[in-house]
Every structure is written in structure tokens, then in C-alpha cells.
C-alpha positions as CSV (number, residue, x, y, z in Angstrom):
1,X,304.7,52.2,336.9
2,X,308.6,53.5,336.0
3,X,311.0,51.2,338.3
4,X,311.5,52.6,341.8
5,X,314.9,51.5,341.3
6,X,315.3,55.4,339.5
7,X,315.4,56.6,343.5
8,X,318.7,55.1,344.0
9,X,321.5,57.2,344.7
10,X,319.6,60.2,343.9
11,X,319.0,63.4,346.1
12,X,315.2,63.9,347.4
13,X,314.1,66.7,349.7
14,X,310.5,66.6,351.6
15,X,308.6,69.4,352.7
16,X,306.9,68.8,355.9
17,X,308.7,65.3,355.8
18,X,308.5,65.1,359.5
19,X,304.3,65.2,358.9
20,X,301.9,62.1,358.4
21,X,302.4,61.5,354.9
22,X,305.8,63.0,354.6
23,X,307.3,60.8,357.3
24,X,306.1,57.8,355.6
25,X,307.3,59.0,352.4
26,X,311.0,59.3,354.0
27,X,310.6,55.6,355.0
28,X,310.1,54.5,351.5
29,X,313.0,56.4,349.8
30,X,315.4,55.3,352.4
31,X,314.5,51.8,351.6
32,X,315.1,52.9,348.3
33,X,318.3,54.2,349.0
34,X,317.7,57.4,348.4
35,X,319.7,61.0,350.0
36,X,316.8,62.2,351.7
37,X,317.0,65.4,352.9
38,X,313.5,66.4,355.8
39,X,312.7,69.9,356.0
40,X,309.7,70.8,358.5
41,X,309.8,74.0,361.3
42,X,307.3,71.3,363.7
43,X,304.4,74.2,363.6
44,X,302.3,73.1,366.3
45,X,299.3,72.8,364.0
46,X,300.9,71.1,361.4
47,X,301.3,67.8,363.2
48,X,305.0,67.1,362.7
49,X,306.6,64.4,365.0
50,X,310.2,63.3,365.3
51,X,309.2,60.2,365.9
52,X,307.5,59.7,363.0
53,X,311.0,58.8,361.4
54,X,312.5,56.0,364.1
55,X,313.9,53.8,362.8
56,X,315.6,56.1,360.2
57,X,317.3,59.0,361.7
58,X,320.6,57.9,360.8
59,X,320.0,58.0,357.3
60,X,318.1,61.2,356.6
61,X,319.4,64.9,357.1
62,X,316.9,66.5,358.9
63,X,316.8,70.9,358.6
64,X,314.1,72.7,360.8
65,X,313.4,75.6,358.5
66,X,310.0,77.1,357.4
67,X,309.2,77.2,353.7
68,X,308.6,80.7,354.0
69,X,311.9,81.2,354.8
70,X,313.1,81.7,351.2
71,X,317.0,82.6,351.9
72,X,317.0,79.3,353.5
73,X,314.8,77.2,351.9
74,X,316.9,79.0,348.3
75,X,319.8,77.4,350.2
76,X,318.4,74.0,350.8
77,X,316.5,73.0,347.4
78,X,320.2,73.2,345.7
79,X,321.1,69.9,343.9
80,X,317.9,68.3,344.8
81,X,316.5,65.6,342.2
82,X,313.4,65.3,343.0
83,X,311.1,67.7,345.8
84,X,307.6,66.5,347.8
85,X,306.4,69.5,349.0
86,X,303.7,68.6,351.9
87,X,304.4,71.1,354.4
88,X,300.9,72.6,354.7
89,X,298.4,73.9,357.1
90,X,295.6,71.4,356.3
91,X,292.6,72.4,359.1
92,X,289.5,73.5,357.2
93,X,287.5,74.8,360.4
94,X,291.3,76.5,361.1
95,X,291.4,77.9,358.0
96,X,288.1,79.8,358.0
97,X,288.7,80.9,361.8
98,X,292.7,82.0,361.0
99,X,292.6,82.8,356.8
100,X,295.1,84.7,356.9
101,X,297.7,81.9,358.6
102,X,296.2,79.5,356.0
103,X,297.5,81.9,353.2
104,X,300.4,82.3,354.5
105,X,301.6,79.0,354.6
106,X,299.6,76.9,352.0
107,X,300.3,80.3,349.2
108,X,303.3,82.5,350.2
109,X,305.2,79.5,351.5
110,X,304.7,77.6,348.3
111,X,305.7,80.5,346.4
112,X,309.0,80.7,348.4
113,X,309.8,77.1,347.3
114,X,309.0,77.7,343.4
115,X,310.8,81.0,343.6
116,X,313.7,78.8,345.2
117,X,313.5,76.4,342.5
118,X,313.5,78.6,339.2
119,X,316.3,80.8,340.8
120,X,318.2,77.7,342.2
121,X,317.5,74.7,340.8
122,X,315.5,74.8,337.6
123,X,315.6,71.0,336.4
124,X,314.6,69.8,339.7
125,X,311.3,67.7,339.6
126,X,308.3,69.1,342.4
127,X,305.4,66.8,343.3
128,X,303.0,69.2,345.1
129,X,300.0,67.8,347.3
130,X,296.6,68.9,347.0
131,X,293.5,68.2,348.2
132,X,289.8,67.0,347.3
133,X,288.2,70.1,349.2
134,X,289.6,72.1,345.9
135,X,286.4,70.9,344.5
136,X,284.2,71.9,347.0
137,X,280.3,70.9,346.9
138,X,280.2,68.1,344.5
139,X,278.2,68.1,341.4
140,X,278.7,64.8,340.0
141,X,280.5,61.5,341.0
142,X,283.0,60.3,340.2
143,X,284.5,63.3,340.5
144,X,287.2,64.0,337.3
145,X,289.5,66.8,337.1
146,X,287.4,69.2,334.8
147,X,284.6,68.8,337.9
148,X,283.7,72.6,339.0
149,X,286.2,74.5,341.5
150,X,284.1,75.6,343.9
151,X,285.5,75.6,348.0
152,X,284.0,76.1,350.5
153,X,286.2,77.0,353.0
154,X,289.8,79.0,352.9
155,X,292.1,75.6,353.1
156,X,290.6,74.9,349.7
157,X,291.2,77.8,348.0
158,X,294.2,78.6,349.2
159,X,295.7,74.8,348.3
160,X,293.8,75.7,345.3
161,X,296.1,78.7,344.2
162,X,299.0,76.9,345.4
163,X,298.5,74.5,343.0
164,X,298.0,76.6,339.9
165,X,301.4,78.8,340.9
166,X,303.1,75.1,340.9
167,X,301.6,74.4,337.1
168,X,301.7,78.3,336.0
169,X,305.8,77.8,336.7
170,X,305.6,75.0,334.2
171,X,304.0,76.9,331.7
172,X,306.1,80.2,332.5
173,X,309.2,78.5,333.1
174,X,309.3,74.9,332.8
175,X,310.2,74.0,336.1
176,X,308.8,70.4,336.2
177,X,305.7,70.1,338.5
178,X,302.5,68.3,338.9
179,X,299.9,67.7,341.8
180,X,298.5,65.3,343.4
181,X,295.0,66.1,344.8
182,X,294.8,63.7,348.1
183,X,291.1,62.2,349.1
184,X,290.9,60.9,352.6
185,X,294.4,59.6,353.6
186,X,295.2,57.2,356.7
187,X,297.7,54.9,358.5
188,X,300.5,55.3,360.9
189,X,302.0,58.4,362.0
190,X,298.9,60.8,361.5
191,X,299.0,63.4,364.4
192,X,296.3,62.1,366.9
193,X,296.2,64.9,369.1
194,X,293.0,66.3,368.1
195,X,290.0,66.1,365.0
196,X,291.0,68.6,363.0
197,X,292.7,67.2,360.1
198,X,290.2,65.1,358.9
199,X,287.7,62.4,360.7
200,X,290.0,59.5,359.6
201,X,292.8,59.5,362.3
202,X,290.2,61.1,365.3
203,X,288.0,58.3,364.5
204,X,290.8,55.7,364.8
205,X,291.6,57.4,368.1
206,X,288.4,57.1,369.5
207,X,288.0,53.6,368.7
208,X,291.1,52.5,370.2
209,X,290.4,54.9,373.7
210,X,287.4,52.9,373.7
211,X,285.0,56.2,373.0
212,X,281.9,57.2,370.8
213,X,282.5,58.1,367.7
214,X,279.7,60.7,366.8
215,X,279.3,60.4,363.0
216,X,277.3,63.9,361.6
217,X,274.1,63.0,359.4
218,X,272.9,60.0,358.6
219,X,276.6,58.8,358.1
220,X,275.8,58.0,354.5
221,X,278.0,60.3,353.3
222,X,280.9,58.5,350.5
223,X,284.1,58.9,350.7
224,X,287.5,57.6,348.8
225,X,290.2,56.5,351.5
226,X,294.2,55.8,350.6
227,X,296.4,53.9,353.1
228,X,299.1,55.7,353.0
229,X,301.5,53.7,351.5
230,X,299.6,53.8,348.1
231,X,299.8,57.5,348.6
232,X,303.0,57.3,348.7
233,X,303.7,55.0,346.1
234,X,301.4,57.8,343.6
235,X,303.9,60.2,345.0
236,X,306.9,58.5,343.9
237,X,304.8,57.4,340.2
238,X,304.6,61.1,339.3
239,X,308.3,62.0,340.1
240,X,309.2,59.7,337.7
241,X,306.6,60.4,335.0
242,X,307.9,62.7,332.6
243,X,303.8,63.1,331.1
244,X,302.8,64.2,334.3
245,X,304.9,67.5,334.3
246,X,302.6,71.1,334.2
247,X,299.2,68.5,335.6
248,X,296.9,67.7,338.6
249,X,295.6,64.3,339.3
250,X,293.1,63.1,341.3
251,X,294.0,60.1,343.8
252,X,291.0,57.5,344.6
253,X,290.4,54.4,346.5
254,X,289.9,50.6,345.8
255,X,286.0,51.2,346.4
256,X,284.0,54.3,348.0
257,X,282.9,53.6,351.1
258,X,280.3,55.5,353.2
259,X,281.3,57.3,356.8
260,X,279.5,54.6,359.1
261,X,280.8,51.7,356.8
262,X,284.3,52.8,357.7
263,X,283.1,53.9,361.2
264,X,281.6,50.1,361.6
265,X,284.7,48.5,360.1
266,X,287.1,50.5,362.3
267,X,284.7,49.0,365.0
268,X,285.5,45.7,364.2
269,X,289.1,45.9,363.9
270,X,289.9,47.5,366.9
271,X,287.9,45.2,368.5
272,X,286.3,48.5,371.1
273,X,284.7,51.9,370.5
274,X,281.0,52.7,369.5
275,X,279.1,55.0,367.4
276,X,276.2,58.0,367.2
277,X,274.4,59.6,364.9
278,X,273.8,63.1,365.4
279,X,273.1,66.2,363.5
280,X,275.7,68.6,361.5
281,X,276.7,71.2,363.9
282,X,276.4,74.1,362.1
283,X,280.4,75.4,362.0
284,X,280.8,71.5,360.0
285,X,277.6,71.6,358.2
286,X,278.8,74.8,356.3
287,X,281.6,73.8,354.9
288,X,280.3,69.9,354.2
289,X,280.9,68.6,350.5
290,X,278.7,65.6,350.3
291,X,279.6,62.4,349.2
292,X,283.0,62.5,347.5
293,X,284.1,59.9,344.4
294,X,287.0,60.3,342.7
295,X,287.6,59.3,339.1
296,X,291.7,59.0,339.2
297,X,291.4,57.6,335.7
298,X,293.9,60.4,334.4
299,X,296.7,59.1,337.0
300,X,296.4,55.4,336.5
301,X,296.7,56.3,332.6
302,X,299.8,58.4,333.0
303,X,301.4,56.3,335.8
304,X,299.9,52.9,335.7
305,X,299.0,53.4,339.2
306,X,296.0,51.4,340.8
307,X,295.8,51.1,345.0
308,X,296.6,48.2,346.7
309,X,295.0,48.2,350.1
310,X,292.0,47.2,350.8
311,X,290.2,49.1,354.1
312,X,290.3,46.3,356.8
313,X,294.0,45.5,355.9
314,X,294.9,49.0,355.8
315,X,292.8,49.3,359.2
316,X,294.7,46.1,360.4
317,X,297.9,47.9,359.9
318,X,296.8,51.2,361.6
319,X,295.5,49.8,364.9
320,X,298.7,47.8,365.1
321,X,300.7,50.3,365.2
322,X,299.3,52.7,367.6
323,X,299.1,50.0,370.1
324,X,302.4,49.2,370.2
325,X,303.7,53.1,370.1
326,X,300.8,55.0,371.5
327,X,302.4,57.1,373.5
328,X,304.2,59.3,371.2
329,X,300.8,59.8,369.4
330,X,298.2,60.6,372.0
């Protein structure tokens, strides 16, 4: 991968950068000296925290504006270097009950932001963030970026579309995008309020209250899961990248591992918490993929980008942090 050391100095704006993996990302460029500027509006059901960036307040600008807000956000992208947009609505049972939300910000607001960009600042860089339910029911594993587009549910069409407007204003205007199409992410600073952005971060929750974790099926289920911080080090790879402009690229894990193997290992770690098997309620069991495997070939050829942590270190990590600042979590 290109030297980190590029960040230095330069001027980097985050979309939903007070979000899971947008906080985390903040953390990482302020190491790297970067000029970060956090944009996020702290949308209840968007999981934004101001804790999430402790530690670093003094050394990031923080704007509470909406993306689709596009005076302001026209405003704000001026003489940014490089953008991570994340701000997203990311429930899938939300998005079929409230589609129209789920547009609104996953498409219009992403609109907003390119329009911002090709009016504002055209040779600014745009890492977008998309997501594995783009591919819907899986035909074949491991899953590769030619793999069928096929959704089932309105989060992944509409994160779906967004993407394409990022690389169709590549091809229309050369504004220099790419996407990264996130798996199962976890790690400190998810939202832990309730289940509905994915079964990682409720399960961890669960454990650590000492609960039962009811796992749908027979738990067999495979998924790819990223620690966060190699998210965000695929983040920063495809800034840099000048290849990756106008792509998608899938993200993948170290190894797949099944539902109840990560449900069992979380176990472990935590050291509390059980498990139960019980059958797909039938609002889940309709939008259910299967087992999920990506083949992020494509990126590690482009970037040179492998991930790093394994699951129990990664799980190590987690627990250890939500012990010692529950509170502003729960």
C-alpha cells in the first residue's frame, strides 16, 4: 500500500464522521496529522456519538450539517483533499418499513455531495461506502464484483444507486471516486442501542449484559467480518490509489466464519452470555442472503491491501473497550 505518510498536512472531510466507522476513521488521520474536518447532523437512527471522538476533539473541526443540505454541504467540501462519505441510513428491516427515508438519505443526500463536488471542488478525491446486501441472495461464493445485483431489501438498492451516481460522475465528469462495498464490520464505537444495524455489535452487547443471544437457523450461516481498523486502513488504500478512481471493491475477512462460530467465540472472550437456536422470524427471513464470501481479490491487487486482525484479537479489543466506557454506549 501507498505510504500513509501522503495524509500529512492535507485536508480530509468525513461524512457521518461522528458514526462507527467514521469516528474511527477520524482517529487514524489525526494520528496522521491530517486537517480533519467531521460533518454528521446526529440522526437518531444513524448512530452518531460525540463521544466516539474523545480523545480528539481538539484536533478535528466538527460541522453538524445534513448531506442533503447541499448549500451547506457546497460550502463545506471547498478545498477538501480527500472525502469519506459514510453518512448513511444503514437499517435494512428500517429501510423496507420507512423506503422513502432510506432514499432520501442513502440517494438524494449522496447526490447533494457529488453535486457539491463537481460544482465546487472537482479534483477532490471521494471514497464512498457500500455495502454487501448490494448483492442480495448469493449465487456463488466467493462472492466477486461481477456476482448478480439482486437486493432484497430497499437499504440495498438504494446504497446500490448511490454507488453508481459516485462512479457515473467519474465517467461523466471525472470527479475521482471509488467504493468500497463493506461485509460485516465491528469494534469500538458501534452504536449499541439496539440490533438494527447488523447482528455484530447487538451480539457483542448481549454477551457482555450477560444475555442470550438468539442466533436465527441453524447458525451456519458464513459470513466475512472486518475489525474496523482494517476497514479503515482499505479506506485510506483507495484514497491514495490513483487505479481505483471510477471502481467498486469488495472488502473480505482473514477467514469466513459461520454466525454460531463468531457467536461461540464472542462467548469465550467475554467470558458471559449464552446462545439459542431458533427459527427465522419471518420479517428477517425475507430479506436473508445466505452465507456471504467475499472475493476482495480486485482490492488487494489495486491496493496491496490484506486484513490484519484475526477474530478473537479483534474481539479482545472490542470487549475491552466497552467495559471500560460502557456507559456512553448502552
Amino acid at each position: 500500500m501507498k505510504g500513509l505518510d501522503s495524509f500529512n498536512g492535507k485536508n480530509v472531510m468525513i461524512t457521518g464522521g461522528l458514526g462507527f466507522i467514521g469516528s474511527n476513521l477520524a482517529h487514524e488521520l489525526v494520528r496522521l496529522n491530517s486537517n480533519v474536518l467531521i460533518v454528521d447532523c446526529l440522526l437518531p437512527e444513524c448512530g452518531g456519538n460525540r463521544y466516539n471522538i474523545r480523545g480528539i476533539e481538539d484536533r478535528v473541526r466538527v460541522e453538524n450539517a445534513d448531506i442533503r443540505d447541499g448549500p451547506k454541504i457546497g460550502r463545506l467540501v471547498k478545498g477538501q483533499e480527500y472525502i469519506f462519505h459514510l453518512a448513511a441510513h444503514l437499517s435494512h428491516i428500517n429501510s423496507v418499513k420507512n423506503p422513502i427515508l432510506d432514499f432520501d438519505i442513502n440517494c438524494r443526500g449522496s447526490l447533494e455531495l457529488l453535486e457539491a463536488c463537481r460544482k465546487y471542488n472537482p479534483d477532490t478525491k471521494v471514497v464512498y461506502t457500500g455495502t454487501r446486501g448490494q448483492y442480495g441472495k448469493i449465487e456463488y461464493t466467493p462472492v466477486d464484483e461481477k456476482h448478480p445485483i439482486q437486493p432484497t431489501d430497499m437499504n440495498g438498492v438504494n446504497k446500490h444507486a448511490a454507488e453508481q451516481h459516485h462512479l457515473l460522475y467519474h465517467r461523466l465528469y471525472g470527479l475521482r471516486t471509488a467504493s468500497l462495498r463493506l461485509t460485516n464490520v465491528y469494534g469500538p464505537r458501534h452504536q449499541m442501542r439496539h440490533s438494527e444495524q447488523g447482528f455484530a455489535g447487538w451480539f457483542i452487547r448481549l454477551a457482555m449484559d450477560n444475555k442470550k443471544i438468539k442466533v436465527f437457523g441453524d447458525g451456519k450461516q458464513l459470513r466475512d467480518l472486518n475489525y474496523v481498523d482494517d476497514v479503515v486502513s482499505a479506506l485510506l488504500a483507495l484514497a491514495l490509489e490513483r487505479k481505483s478512481y471510477g471502481e467498486a471493491f469488495n472488502i473480505g475477512g482473514i477467514k469466513p466464519v459461520s454466525i454460531l462460530e463468531f457467536v461461540k467465540s464472542l462467548i469465550e472472550v467475554s467470558g458471559s452470555g449464552s446462545y439459542e437456536l431458533i427459527p427465522f422470524p419471518e420479517e428477517e427471513g425475507r430479506i436473508e442472503i445466505g452465507s456471504y464470501v467475499a472475493d476482495f481479490t480486485k482490492l488487494r491487487k489495486v491496493t496491496g491491501w490484506e486484513p490484519k486482525t484475526p477474530l478473537k484479537a479483534g474481539l479482545e479489543k472490542t470487549v475491552r473497550f466497552y467495559r471500560k466506557c460502557k456507559g456512553h454506549y448502552w
